[in-house]
BALOBA-1460 file (C-alpha; in Angstrom, 3 decimals):
// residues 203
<rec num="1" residu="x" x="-44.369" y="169.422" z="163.742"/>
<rec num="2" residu="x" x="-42.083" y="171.838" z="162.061"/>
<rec num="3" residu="x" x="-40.060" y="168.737" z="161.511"/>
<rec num="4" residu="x" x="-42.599" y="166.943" z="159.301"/>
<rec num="5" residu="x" x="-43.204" y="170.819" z="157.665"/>
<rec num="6" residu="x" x="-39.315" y="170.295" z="156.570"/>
<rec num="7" residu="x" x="-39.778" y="166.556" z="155.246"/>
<rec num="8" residu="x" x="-42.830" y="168.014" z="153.028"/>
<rec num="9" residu="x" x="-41.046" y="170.898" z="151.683"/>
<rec num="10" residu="x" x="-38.052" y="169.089" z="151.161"/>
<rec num="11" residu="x" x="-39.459" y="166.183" z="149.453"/>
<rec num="12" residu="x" x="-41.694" y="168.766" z="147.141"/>
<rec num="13" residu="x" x="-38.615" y="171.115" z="146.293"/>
<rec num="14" residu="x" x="-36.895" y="167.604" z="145.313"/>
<rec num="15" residu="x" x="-39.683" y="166.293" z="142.967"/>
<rec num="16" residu="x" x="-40.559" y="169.900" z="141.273"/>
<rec num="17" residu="x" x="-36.608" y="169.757" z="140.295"/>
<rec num="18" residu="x" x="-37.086" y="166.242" z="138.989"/>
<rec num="19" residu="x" x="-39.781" y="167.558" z="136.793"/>
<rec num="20" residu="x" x="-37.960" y="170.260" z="135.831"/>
<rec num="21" residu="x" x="-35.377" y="168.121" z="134.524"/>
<rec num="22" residu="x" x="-37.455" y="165.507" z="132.935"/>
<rec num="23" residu="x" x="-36.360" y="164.939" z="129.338"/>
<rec num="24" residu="x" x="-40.155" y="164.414" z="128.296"/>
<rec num="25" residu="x" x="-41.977" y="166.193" z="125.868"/>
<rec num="26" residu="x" x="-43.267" y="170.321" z="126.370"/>
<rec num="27" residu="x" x="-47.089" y="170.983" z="126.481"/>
<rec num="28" residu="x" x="-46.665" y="172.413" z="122.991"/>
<rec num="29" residu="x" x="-44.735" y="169.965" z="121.322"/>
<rec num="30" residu="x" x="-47.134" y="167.145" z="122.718"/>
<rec num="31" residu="x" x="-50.287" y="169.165" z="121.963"/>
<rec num="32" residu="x" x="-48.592" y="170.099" z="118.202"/>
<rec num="33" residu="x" x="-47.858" y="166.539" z="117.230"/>
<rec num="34" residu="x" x="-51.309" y="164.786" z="118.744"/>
<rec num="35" residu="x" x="-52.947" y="167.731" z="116.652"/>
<rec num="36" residu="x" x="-51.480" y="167.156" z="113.526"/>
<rec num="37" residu="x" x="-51.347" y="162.802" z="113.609"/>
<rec num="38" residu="x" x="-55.278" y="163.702" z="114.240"/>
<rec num="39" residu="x" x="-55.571" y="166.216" z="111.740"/>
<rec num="40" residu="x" x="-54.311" y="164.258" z="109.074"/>
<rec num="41" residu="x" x="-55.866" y="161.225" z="109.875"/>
<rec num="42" residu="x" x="-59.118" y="163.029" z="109.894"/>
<rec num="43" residu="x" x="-58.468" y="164.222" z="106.116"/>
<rec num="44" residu="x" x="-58.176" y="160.905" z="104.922"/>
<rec num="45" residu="x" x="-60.799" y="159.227" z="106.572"/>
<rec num="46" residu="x" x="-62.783" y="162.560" z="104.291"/>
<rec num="47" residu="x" x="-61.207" y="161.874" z="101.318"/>
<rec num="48" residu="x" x="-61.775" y="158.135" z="101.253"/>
<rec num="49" residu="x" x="-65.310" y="158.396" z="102.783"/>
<rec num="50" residu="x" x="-67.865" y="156.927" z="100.903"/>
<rec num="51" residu="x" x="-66.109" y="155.523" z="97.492"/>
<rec num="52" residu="x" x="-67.060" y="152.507" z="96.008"/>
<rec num="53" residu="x" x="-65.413" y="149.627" z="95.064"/>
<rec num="54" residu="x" x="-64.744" y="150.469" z="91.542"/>
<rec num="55" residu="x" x="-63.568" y="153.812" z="92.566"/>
<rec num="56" residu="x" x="-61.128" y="152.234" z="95.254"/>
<rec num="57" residu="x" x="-59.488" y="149.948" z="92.869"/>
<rec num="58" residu="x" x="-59.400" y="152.464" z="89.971"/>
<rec num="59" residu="x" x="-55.529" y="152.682" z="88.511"/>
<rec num="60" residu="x" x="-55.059" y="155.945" z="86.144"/>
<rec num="61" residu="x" x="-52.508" y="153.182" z="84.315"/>
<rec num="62" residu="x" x="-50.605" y="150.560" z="85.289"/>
<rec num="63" residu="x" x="-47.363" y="151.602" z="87.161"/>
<rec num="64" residu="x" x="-49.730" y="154.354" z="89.600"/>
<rec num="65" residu="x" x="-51.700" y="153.294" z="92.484"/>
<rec num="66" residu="x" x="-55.283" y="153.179" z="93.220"/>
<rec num="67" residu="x" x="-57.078" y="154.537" z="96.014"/>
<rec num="68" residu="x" x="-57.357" y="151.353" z="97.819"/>
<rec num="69" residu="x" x="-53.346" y="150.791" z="97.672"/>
<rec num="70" residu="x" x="-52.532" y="154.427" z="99.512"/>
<rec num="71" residu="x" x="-54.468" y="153.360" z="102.059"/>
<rec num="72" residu="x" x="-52.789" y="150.186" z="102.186"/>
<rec num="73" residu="x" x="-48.993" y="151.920" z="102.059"/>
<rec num="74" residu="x" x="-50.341" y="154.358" z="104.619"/>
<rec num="75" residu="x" x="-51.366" y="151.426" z="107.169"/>
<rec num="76" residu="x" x="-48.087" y="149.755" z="106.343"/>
<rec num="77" residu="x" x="-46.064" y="152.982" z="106.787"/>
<rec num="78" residu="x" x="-47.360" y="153.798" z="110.038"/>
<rec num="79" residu="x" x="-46.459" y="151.025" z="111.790"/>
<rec num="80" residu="x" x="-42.785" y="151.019" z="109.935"/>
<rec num="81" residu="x" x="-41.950" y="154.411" z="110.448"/>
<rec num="82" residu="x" x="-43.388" y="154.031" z="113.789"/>
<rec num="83" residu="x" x="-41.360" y="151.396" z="114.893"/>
<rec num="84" residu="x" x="-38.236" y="153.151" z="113.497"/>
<rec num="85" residu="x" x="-39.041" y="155.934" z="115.458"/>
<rec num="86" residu="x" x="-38.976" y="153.269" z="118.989"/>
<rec num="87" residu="x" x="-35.959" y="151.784" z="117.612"/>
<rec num="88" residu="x" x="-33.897" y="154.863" z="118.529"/>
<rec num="89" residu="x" x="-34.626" y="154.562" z="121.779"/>
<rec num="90" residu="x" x="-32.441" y="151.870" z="122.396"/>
<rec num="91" residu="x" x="-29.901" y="153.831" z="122.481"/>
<rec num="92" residu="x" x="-28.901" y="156.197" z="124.891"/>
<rec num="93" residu="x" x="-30.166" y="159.789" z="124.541"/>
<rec num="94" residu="x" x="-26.931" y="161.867" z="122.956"/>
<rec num="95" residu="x" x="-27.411" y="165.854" z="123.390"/>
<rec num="96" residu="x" x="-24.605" y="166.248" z="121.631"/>
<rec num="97" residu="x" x="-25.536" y="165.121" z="118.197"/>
<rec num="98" residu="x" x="-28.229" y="167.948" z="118.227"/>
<rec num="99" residu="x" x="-25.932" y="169.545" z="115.763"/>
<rec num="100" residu="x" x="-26.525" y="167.014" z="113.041"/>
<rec num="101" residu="x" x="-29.874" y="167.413" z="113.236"/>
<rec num="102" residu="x" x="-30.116" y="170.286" z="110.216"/>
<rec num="103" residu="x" x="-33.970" y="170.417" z="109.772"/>
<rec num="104" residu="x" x="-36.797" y="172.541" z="111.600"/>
<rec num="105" residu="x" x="-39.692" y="170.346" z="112.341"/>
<rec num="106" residu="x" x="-41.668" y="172.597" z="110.066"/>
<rec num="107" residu="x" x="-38.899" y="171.710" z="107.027"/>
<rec num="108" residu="x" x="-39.163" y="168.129" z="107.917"/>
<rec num="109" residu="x" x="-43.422" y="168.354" z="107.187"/>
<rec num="110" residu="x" x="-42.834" y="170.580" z="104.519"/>
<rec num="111" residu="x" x="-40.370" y="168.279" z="102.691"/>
<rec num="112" residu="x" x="-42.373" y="164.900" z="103.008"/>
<rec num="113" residu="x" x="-45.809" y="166.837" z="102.153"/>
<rec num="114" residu="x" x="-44.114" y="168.344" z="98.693"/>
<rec num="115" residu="x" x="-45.569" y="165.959" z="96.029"/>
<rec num="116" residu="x" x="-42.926" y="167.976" z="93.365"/>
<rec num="117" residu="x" x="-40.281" y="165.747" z="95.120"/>
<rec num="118" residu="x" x="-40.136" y="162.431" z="94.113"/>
<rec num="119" residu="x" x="-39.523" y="159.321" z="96.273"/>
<rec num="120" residu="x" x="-39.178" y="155.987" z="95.713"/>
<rec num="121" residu="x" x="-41.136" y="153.653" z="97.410"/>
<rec num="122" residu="x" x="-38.791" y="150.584" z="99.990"/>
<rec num="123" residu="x" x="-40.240" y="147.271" z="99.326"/>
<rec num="124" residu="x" x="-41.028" y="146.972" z="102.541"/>
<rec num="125" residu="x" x="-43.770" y="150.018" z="102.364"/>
<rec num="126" residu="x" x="-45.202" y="148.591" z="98.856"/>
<rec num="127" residu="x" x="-48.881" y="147.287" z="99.122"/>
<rec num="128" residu="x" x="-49.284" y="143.868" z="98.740"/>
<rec num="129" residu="x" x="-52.651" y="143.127" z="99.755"/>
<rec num="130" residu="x" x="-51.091" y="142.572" z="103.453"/>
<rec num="131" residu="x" x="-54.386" y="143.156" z="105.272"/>
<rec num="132" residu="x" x="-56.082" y="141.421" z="102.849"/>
<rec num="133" residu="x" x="-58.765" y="144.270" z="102.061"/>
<rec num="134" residu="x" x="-59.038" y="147.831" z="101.891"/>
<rec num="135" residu="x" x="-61.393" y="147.484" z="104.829"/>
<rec num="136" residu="x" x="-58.828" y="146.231" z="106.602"/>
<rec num="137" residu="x" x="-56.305" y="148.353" z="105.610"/>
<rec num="138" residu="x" x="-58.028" y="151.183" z="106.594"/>
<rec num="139" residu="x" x="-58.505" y="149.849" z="110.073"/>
<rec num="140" residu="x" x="-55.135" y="149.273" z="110.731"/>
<rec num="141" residu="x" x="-54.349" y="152.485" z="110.194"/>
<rec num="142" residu="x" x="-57.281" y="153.778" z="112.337"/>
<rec num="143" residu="x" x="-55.788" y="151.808" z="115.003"/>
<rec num="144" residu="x" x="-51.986" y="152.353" z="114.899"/>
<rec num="145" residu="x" x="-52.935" y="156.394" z="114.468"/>
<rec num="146" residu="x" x="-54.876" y="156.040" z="117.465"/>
<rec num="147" residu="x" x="-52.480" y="154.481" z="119.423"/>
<rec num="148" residu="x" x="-49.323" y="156.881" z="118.198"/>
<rec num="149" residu="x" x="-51.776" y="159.734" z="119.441"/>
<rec num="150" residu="x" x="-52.365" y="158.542" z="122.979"/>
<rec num="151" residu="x" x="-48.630" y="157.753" z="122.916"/>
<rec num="152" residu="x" x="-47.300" y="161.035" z="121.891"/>
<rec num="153" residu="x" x="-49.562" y="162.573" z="124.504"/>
<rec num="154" residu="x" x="-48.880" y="160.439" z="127.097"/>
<rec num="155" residu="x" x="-45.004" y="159.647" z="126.610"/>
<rec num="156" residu="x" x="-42.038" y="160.421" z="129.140"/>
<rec num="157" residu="x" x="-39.640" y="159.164" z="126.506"/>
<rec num="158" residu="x" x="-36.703" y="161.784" z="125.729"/>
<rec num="159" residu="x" x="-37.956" y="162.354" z="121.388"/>
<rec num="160" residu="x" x="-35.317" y="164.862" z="121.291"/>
<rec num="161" residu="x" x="-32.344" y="163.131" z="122.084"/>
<rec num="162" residu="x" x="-32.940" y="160.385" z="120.070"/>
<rec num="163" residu="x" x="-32.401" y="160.358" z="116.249"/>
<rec num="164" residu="x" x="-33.234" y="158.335" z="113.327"/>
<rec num="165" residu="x" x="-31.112" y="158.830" z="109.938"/>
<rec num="166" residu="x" x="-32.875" y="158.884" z="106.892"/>
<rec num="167" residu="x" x="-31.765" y="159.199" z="103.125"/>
<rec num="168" residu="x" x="-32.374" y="163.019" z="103.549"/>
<rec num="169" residu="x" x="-30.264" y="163.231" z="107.056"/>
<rec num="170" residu="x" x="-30.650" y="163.023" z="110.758"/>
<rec num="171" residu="x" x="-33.615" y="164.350" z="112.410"/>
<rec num="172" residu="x" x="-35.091" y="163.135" z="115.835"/>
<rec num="173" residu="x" x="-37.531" y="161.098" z="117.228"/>
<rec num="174" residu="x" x="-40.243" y="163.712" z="117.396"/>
<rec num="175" residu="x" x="-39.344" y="164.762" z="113.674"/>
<rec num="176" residu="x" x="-39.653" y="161.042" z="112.437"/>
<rec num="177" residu="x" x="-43.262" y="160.632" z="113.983"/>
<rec num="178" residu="x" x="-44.343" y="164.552" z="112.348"/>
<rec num="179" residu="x" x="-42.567" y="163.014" z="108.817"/>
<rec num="180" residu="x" x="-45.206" y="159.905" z="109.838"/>
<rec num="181" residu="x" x="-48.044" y="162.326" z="110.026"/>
<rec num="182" residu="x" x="-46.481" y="164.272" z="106.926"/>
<rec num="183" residu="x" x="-46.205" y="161.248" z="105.115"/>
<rec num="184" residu="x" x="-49.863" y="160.949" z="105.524"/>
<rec num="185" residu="x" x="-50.967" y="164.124" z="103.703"/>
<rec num="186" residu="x" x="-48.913" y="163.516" z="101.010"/>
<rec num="187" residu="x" x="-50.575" y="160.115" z="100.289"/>
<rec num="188" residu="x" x="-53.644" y="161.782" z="100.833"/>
<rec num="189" residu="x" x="-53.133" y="164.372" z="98.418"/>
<rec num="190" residu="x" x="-51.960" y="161.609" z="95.925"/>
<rec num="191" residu="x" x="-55.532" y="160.157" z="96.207"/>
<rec num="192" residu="x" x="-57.398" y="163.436" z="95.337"/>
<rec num="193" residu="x" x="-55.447" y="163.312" z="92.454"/>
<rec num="194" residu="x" x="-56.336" y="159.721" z="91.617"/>
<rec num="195" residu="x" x="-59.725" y="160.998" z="92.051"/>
<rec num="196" residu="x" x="-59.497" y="163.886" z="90.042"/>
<rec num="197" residu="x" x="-58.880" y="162.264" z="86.319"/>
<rec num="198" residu="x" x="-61.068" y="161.874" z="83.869"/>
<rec num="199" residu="x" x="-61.221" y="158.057" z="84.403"/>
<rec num="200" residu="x" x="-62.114" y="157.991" z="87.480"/>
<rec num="201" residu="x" x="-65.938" y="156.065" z="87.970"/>
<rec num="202" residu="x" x="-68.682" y="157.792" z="88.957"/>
<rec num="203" residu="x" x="-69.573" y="155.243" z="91.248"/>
């Protein structure tokens, strides 16, 4: 009996240390990422909620986009930044390039977010139609959100250890999918201000 007793305690002593050292996400790092992906997501599904098809496709001049093309980048960015963010974890997790990694998580939302910063769009993020509506556009989106939630809160994967370089520096895995969820309210704010001019139909 006090044999089995020592098996137990053994074996639970072994896998609360393998816990302990699991390279997985914190409570509040999962809960603070899940909470902002839904956050955002929630205040575009507002701001688009309801407009028309005139006001979807309205273009303040040639060279901006409308409405209906945000949403479009916004699908096609989170599945490319997305992936980005899994390609790092090919590698193996490096500790010690934590040093190159210069930004706070906050800085990296705050930097994407600021509209006064110009960035110029890849090719690859451009909308071309690729869903072929803004109906489906929009679902795309819904779904790939949906899915980087329930990964982000149900992930083992080591986000911190991981890094993806971007034109701005390093940051790492967890950064790149808050800069996805950043990304998100800027485009979002750059459709309230489609909405906002003078052009813009009333229905």
């Amino acid at each position: 009996m006090k044999t089995s007793k020592l098996i137990f305690l053994t074996g639970a002593i072994f896998l609360m240390s393998f816990n302990h050292l699991a390279p997985g996400l914190s409570d509040g790092e999962r809960k603070a990422a899940a909470d902002h992906l839904k956050t955002t997501k929630d205040n575009l599904m507002a701001a688009v909620k309801g407009l028309t098809a005139n006001q979807l496709n309205f273009k303040a001049d040639t060279a901006s986009w409308s409405v209906a093309e945000c949403v479009e980048h916004l699908a096609i960015s989170e599945n490319n930044l997305f992936g980005f963010a899994q390609m790092s974890l090919k590698e193996a997790a490096d500790p010690s390039k934590r040093a190159e990694v210069k930004m706070t998580d906050e800085g990296v939302v705050k930097m994407i977010t600021d509209r006064t910063s110009k960035i110029k769009t890849q090719e690859a993020f451009k909308p071309t139609n690729k869903f072929g509506s803004y109906e489906g556009a929009l679902k795309e989106f819904t779904i790939k959100r949906d899915g980087n939630i329930k990964y982000v809160m149900t992930t083992s994967d080591d986000l911190r250890n991981h890094y993806n370089d971007f034109s701005f520096g390093k940051i790492d895995t967890y950064q790149t999918i808050m800069f996805m969820s950043g990304h998100t309210t800027r485009h979002t704010a750059q459709i309230k201000e489609v909405m906002a001019n003078a052009a813009f139909p009333k229905k």
